[in-house]
C-alpha positions in Angstrom: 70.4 -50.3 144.7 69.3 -46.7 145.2 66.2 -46.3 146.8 63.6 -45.0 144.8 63.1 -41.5 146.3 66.8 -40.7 145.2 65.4 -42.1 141.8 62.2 -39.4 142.0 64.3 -36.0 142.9 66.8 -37.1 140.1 63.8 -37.6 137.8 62.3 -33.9 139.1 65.8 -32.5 139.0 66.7 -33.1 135.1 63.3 -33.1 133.6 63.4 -29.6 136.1 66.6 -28.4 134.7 65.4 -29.4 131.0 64.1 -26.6 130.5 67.0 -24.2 131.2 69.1 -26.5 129.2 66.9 -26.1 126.3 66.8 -22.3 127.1 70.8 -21.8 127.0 71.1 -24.1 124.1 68.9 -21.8 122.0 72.1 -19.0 122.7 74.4 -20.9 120.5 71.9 -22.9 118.1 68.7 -23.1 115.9 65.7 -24.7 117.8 65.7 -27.5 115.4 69.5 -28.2 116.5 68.9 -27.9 119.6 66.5 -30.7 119.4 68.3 -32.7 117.1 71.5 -32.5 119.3 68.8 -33.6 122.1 67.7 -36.6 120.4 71.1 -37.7 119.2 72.3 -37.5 122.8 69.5 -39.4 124.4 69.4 -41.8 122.0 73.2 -42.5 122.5 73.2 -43.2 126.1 70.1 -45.4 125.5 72.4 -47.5 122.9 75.1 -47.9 125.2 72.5 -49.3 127.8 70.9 -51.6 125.3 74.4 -52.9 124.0 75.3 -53.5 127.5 72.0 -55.2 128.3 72.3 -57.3 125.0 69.1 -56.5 123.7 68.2 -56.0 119.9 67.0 -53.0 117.8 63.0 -53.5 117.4 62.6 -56.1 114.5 60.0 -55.8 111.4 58.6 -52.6 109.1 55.4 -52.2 110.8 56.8 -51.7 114.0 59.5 -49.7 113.0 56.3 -47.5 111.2 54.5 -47.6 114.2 57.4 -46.3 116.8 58.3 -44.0 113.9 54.8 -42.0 114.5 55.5 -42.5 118.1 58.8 -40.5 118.0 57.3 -37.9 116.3 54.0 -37.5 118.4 56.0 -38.0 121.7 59.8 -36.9 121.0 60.6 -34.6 117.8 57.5 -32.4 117.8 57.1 -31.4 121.2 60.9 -31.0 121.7 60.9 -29.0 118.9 57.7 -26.8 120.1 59.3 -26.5 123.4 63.0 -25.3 122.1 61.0 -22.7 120.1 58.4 -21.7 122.5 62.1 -21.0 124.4 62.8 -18.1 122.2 60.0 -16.4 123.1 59.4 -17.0 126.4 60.8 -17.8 129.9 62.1 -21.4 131.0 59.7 -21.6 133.9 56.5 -20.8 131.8 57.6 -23.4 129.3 57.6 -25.9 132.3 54.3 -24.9 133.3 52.9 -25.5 130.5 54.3 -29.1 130.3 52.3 -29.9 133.1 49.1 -28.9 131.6 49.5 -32.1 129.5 47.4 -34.5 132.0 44.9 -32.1 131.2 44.8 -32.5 127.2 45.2 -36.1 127.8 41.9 -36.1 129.8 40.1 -34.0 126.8 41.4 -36.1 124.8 40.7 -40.4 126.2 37.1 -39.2 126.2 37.1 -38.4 122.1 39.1 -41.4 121.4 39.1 -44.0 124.2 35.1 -44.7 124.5 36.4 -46.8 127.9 37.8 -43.3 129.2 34.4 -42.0 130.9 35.2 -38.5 132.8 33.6 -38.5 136.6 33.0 -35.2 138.1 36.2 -34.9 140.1 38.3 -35.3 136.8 35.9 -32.2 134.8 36.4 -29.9 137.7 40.3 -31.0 137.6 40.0 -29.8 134.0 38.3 -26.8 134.8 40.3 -26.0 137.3 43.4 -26.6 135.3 43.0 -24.2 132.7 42.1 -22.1 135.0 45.4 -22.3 136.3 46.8 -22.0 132.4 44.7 -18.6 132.4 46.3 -17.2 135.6 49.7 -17.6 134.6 49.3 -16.4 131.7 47.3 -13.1 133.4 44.2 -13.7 131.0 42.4 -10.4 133.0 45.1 -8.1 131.8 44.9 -9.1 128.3 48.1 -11.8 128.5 50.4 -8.8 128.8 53.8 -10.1 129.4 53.1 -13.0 127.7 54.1 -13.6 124.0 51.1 -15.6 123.0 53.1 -17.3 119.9 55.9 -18.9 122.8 53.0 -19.9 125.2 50.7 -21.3 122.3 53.5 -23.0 120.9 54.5 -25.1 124.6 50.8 -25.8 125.4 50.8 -27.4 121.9 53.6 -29.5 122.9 51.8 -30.3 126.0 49.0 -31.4 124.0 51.7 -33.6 121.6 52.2 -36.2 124.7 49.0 -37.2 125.7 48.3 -37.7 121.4 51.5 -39.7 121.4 50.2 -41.7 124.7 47.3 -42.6 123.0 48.9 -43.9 119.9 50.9 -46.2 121.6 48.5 -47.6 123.8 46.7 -48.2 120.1 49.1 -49.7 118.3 51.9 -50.9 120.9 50.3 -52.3 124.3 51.1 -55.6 124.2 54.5 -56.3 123.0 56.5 -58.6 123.6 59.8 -55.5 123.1 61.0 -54.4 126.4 60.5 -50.9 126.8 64.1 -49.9 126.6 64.1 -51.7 122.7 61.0 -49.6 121.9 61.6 -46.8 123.4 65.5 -46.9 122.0 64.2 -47.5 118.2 61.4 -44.3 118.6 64.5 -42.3 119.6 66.4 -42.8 116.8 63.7 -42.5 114.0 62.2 -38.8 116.0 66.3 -38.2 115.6 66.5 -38.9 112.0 63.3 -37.1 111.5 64.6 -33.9 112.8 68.0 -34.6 111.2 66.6 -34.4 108.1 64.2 -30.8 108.9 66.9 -29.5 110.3 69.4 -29.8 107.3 66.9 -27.9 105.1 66.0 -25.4 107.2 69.0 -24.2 109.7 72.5 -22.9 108.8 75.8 -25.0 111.1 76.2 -21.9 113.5 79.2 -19.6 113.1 80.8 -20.9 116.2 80.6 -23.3 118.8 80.7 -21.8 122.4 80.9 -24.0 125.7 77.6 -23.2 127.6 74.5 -23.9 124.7 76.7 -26.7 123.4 77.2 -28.5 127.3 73.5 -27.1 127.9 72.3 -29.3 124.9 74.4 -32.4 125.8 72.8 -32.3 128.9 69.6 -31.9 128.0 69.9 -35.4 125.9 72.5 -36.9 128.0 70.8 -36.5 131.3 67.1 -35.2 130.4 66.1 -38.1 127.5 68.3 -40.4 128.2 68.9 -41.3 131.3 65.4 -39.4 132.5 64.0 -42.9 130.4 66.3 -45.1 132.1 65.1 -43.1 136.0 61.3 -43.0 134.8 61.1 -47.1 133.6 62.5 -47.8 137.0 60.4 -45.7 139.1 57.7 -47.3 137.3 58.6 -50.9 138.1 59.4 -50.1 141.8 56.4 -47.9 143.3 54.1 -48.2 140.3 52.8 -45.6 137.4 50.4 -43.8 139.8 53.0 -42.7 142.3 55.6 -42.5 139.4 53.7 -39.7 137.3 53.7 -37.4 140.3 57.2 -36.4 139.6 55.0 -34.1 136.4 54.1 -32.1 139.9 57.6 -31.4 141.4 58.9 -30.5 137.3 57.3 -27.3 137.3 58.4 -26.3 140.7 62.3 -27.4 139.7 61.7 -25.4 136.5 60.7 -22.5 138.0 63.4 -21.8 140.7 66.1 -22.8 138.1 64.9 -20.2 136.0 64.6 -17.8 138.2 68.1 -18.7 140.5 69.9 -19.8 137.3 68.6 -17.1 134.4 67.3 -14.6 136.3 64.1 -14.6 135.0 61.2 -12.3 136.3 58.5 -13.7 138.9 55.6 -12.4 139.2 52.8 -13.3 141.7 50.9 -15.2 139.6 53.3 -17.6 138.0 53.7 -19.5 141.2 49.7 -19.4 142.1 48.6 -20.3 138.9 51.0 -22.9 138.5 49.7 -24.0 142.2 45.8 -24.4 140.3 47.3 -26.2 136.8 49.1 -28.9 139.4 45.9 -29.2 141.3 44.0 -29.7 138.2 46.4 -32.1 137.4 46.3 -34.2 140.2 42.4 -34.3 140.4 42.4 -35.4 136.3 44.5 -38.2 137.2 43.5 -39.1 140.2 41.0 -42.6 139.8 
């Protein structure tokens, strides 16, 4: 039984790494592919698991309906966003931004969750959060640097999860489905969904090279897949508070793996504004 810290730094390392996965796979294919060979990945592994577990595929139209706006709030959109925010801008910004998402959640319970009530620690979390968002992108030199398309397109991905979150805890909280049966059928509809964009709208690539096409197995393989499988099991042995604080140590692992692995530029105030959006963060969730 590995002991949940190993379970923590694999969880930091290949949500981390994600984002150079997603980075090289652009090289070789289409965004949308990209996410599509994501989806189908991660969904395979989770099949094997659920075969070997002898547990059925979620039963019934309306929940199959229900997980199918769940895949697409919480797996094919933002994956998507991300892959082509990618194009336009570094890995390590892109994983920034993913952290801003406790942040949108917060704006977002107190619109639709009336039992969601903000205290003053969580607004000055959120103040200080985009904050952060406003250093690294150096707001007081005009975003120079900074394609504003690639960084508008990952904070909207941020801002897909916490929408997805709140679905489910609408429409799903409560059911009798283990997670790995919900979570395993809202994979394979936000697959289908992109299969079927992505045969309209991208061209099979002219050839096939090693890197992008090992890049994007891993990022479903090891980043979807079995980062569920990790993040369910962190959950169950230390609890969702202590669990979520792996969305501090992603950014960090995103950043040096950009920067070691790519060679991407760092400037000064990548690091300290992604030092305020964590901070943010962890007052926004803190109770």
């Amino acid at each position: 039984m590995l002991d949940w810290r190993v379970k923590f730094a694999a969880l930091s390392l290949v949500w981390g790494f994600s984002f150079l996965f997603m980075k090289v796979g652009n090289r070789g294919f289409a965004p949308l592919q990209v996410t599509l060979g994501r989806l189908v990945a991660g969904s395979a592994v989770l099949l094997v698991v659920l075969a070997v577990k002898r547990q059925p595929l979620p039963r019934g139209a309306g929940l199959w309906l229900r997980l199918a706006v769940a895949g697409f709030l919480l797996n094919a959109l933002p994956f998507a966003l991300f892959a082509y925010s990618e194009q336009r801008i570094p890995s390590q910004l892109a994983g920034i931004c993913n952290a801003t998402s406790p942040l949108w959640g917060m704006v977002l319970s107190v619109v639709a969750l009336a039992e969601d009530r903000p205290s003053r620690r969580r607004v000055a979390g959120l103040g200080l959060g985009f904050l952060g968002v406003l250093t690294v992108l150096g707001a007081w030199q005009g975003f120079r640097g900074v394609d504003p398309l690639g960084a508008t397109l990952a904070l909207a991905a941020s801002l897909s999860y916490p929408i997805g979150w709140i679905w489910v805890r609408r429409t799903l909280a409560g059911r009798t489905e283990s997670h790995l049966t919900l979570t395993t059928g809202q994979l394979l509809l936000a697959a289908a969904q992109v299969a079927i964009v992505t045969a309209f709208c991208t061209h099979l690539p002219a050839s096939v090279e090693l890197a992008p096409t090992l890049s994007v197995l891993a990022l479903g393989a090891l980043g979807t897949g079995f980062a569920f499988l990790l993040q369910y099991g962190l959950v169950a042995e230390v609890g969702p508070t202590t669990a979520q604080t792996v969305t501090y140590v992603t950014p960090l692992v995103a950043t040096v793996a950009g920067v070691a692995v790519l060679g991407e530029a760092l400037h000064w105030n990548t690091p300290v504004g992604a030092v305020i959006v964590l901070l943010g963060a962890a007052l926004v969730q803190r109770r």
